[in-house]
C-alpha positions in Angstrom: -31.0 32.1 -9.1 -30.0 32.5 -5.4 -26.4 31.8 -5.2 -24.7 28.9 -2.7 -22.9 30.6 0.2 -20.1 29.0 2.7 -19.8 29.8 5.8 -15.8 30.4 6.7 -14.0 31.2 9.4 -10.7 32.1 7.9 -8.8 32.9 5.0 -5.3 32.0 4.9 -3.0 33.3 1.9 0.3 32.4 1.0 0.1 29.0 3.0 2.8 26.6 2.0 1.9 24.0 4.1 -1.4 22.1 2.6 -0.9 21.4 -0.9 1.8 21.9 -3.3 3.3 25.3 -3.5 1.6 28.3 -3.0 -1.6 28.0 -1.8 -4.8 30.1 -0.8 -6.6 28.0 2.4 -10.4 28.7 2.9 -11.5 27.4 6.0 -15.2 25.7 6.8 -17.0 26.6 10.3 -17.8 23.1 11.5 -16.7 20.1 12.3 -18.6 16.2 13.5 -14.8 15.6 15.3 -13.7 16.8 19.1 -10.3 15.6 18.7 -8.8 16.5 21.9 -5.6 18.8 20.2 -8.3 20.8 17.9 -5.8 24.1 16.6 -8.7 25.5 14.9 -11.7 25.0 17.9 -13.4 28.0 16.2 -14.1 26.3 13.4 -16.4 22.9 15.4 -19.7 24.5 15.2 -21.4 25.9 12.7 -22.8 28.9 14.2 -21.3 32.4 14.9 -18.8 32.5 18.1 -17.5 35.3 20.2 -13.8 35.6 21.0 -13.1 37.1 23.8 -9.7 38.4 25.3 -10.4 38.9 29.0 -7.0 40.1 29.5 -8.1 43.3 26.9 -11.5 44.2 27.6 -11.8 47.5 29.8 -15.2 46.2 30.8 -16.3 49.7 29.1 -20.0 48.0 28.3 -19.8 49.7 24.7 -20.7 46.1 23.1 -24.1 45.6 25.2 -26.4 48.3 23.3 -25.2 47.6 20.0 -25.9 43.4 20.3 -29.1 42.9 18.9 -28.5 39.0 20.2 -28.3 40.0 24.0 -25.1 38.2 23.8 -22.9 40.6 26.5 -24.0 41.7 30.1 -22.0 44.1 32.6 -22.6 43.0 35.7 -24.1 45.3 37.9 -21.7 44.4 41.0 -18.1 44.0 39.9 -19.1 46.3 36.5 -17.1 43.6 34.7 -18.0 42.2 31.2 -19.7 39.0 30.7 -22.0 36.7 28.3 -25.0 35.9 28.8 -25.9 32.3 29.1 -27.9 30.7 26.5 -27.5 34.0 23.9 -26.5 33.2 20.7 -24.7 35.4 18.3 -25.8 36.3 15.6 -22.8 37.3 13.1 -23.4 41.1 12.9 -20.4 42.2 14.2 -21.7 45.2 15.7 -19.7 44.5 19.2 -16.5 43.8 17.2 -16.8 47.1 15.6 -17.4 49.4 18.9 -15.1 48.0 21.2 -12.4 50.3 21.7 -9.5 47.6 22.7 -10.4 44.7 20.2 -11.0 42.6 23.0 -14.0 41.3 20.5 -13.8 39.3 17.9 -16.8 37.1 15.7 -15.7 34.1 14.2 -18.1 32.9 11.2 -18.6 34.5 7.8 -21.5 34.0 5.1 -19.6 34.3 1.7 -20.9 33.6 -1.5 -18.6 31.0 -4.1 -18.3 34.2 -6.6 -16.9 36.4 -3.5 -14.6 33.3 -2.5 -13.4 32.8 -6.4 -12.8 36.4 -6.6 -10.4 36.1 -3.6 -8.7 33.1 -4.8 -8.1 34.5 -7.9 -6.2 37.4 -6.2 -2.8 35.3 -6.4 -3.2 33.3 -9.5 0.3 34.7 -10.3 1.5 32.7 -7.5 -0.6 29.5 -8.1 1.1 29.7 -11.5 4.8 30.2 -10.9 4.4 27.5 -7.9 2.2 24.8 -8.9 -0.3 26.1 -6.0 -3.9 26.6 -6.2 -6.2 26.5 -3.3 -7.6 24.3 -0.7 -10.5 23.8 1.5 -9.8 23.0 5.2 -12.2 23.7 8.6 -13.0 23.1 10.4 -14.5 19.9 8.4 -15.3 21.2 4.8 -18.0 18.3 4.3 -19.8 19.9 6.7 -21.2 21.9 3.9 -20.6 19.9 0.8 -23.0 21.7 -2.0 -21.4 24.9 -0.8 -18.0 22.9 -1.1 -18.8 21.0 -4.7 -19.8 24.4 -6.0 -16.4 26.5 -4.8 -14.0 23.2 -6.1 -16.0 23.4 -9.7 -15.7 27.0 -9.9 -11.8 26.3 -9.2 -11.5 23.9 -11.6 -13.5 26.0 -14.3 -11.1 28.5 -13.5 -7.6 26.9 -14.1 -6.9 26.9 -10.5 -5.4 23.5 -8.7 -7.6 22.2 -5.9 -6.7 20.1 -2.6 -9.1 19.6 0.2 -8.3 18.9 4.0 -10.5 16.2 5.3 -11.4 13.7 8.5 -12.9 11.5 6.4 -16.1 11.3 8.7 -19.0 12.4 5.9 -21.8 10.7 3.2 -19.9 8.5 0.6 -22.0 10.4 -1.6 -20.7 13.6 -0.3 -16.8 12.4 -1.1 -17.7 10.7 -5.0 -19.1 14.3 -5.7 -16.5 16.5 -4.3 -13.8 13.9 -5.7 -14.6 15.0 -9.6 -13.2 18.7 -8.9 -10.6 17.8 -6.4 -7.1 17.6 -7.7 -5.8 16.3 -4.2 -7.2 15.1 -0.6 -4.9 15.4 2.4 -6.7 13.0 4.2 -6.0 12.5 8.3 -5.7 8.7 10.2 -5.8 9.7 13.9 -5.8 6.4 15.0 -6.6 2.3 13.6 -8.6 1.4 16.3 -12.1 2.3 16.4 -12.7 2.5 19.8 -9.4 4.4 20.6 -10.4 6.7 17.7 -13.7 7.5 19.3 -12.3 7.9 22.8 -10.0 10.7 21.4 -12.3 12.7 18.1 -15.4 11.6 19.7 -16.6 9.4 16.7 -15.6 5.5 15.2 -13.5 5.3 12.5 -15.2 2.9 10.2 -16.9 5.4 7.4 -13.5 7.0 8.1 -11.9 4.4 6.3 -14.8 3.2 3.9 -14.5 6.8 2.3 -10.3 6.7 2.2 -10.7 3.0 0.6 -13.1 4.2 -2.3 -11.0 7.6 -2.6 -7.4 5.0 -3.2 -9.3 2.6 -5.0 -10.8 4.9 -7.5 -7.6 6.4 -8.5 -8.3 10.3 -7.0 -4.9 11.5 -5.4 -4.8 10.7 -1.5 -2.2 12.4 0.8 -2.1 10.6 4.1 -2.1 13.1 7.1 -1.2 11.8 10.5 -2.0 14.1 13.9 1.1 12.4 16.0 0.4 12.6 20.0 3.1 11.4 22.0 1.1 8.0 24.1 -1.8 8.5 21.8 -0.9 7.2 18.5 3.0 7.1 18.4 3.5 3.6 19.4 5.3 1.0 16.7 2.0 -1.0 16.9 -0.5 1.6 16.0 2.0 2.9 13.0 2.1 -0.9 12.0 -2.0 -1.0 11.6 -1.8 1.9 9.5 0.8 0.3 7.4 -0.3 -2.8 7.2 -4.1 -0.6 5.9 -2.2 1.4 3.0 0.0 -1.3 1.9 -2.3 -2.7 -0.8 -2.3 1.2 -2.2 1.8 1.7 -2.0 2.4 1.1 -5.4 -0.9 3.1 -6.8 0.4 6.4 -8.7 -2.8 8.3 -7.1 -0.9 7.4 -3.5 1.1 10.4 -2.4 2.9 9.3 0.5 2.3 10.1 4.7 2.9 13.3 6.3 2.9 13.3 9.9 1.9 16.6 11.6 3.5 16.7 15.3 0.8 18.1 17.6 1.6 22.0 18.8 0.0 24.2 20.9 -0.7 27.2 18.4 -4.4 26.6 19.3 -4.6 26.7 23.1 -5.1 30.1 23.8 -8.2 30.1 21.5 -10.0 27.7 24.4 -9.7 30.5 26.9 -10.8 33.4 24.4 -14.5 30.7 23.8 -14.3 30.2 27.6 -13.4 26.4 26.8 -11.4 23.8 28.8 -8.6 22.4 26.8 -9.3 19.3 26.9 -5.4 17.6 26.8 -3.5 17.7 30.3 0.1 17.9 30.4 1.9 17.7 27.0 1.7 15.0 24.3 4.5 16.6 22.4 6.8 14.5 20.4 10.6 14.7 20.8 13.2 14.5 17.8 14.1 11.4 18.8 10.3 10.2 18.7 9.8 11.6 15.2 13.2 10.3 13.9 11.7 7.0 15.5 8.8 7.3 13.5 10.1 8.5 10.7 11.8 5.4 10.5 9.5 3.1 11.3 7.3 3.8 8.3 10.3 4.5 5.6 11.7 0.7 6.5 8.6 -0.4 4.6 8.9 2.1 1.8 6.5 4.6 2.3 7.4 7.9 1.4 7.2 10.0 4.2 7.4 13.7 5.1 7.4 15.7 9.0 5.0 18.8 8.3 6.4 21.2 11.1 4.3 24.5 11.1 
């Protein structure tokens, strides 16, 4: 039997951020969302990508023979390094592994669930004297949900505690599956209104929250996850909507509270290195104050509440 493969982008070990304690974080290449403040735009589409630091390359032209894809060009005139338009990559790293300044760098990697497991399993010790376990981010990781179903079973067979990031934008059928192998889902509201939401991710929010009402109602362990952008989503009304959505879950023991993630710009320079436009002007960061503000506007109605800062 041919066995299910993911394609990744990332391993993270030792994250403490997603999950309770120590955690292993496998990342999915692909995503339906565009939010504007993407950290991880490597992970959007599913196929290979080409980083590319401009500011390292010695325009050498070692990557062109080797690409099988026809993916870089020297140009003849100003002998600098360039892509050729309409190329794709193919994921053979070949470029990666000739140029002599690491200017190159492929994002997207076929692994199979047994070659994931064995990697997970590297830190059980830690998993066990934390409470951790491992959790599947992206990306969106029901962009490939057998592969995803199949990695969270093989956890679970395994002793090993799983969480999953999500947007919630994906089948019903695809969540009810995953939900039987997943011990927790940190599950993100950008924003209440629809049309707002689609004006800033690029999709409605409906199936959004059809899938987080059947996760809550159905007793399988939720951890709200907000994205806070200053003029975006930080006003008293829009925290109220989402309030006034969770309150008939507050007292369900499967509820595990809100944590708001302040946007950063960790992710920016990664726009430059896909030859992408950021897509946020100026800078929706939130203040103390704000996220003191905030803080306190959702723990007067008694939701437990936590700021992520990474």
């Amino acid at each position: 039997m041919i066995e299910r493969k993911a394609r990744i982008f990332n391993i993270q070990k030792y994250n403490m951020y997603d999950g309770p304690g120590v955690r292993t974080l496998v990342f999915f290449k692909g995503c339906p969302l565009r939010c504007k403040w993407c950290s991880n735009p490597e992970g959007q589409l599913r196929q290979y990508q080409v980083l590319y630091k401009k500011d390292s390359c010695i325009h050498c032209g070692a990557c062109v023979p080797v690409c099988p894809a026809g993916v870089h060009r020297i140009s003849e005139s100003k002998l600098l390094h360039g892509f050729v338009e309409g190329a794709e990559c193919i994921g053979c790293r070949k470029c990666e592994e000739v140029c002599p300044s690491s200017a190159l760098a492929v994002v997207g990697e076929q692994k199979s669930i047994s070659e994931l497991l064995d990697i997970i399993e590297e830190d059980r010790p830690f998993y066990e004297t934390s409470g951790g376990g491992v959790t599947l981010g992206g990306g969106e990781v029901m962009m490939q949900p057998e592969a995803a179903v199949n990695l969270l079973m093989a956890c679970k067979q395994h002793g090993i505690h799983t969480a999953m990031e999500t947007c919630g934008y994906a089948k019903a059928e695809a969540y009810q599956q995953a939900a039987q192998y997943t011990d927790l889902f940190l599950y993100d509201i950008k924003h209440m209104d629809s049309d707002r939401h689609y004006e800033l991710t690029g999709v409605r929010n409906e199936l959004i929250l059809s899938n987080l009402t059947w996760l809550l109602e159905n007793k399988h362990n939720v951890k709200i996850r907000v994205p806070l952008l200053k003029g975006a989503n930080d006003s008293e009304e829009e925290l109220r909507l989402m309030i006034d959505f969770l309150k008939p879950y507050q007292d369900y023991k499967n509820f595990k509270g809100i944590d708001l993630l302040p946007y950063h710009k960790m992710g920016v320079g990664k726009y430059s290195q896909l030859r992408w436009e950021y897509p946020i002007e100026g800078d929706p960061a939130l203040s103390d104050a704000d996220l003191a503000r905030i803080e306190a506007c959702i723990s007067k109605y008694d939701f437990p509440v936590s700021v992520i800062r990474h």
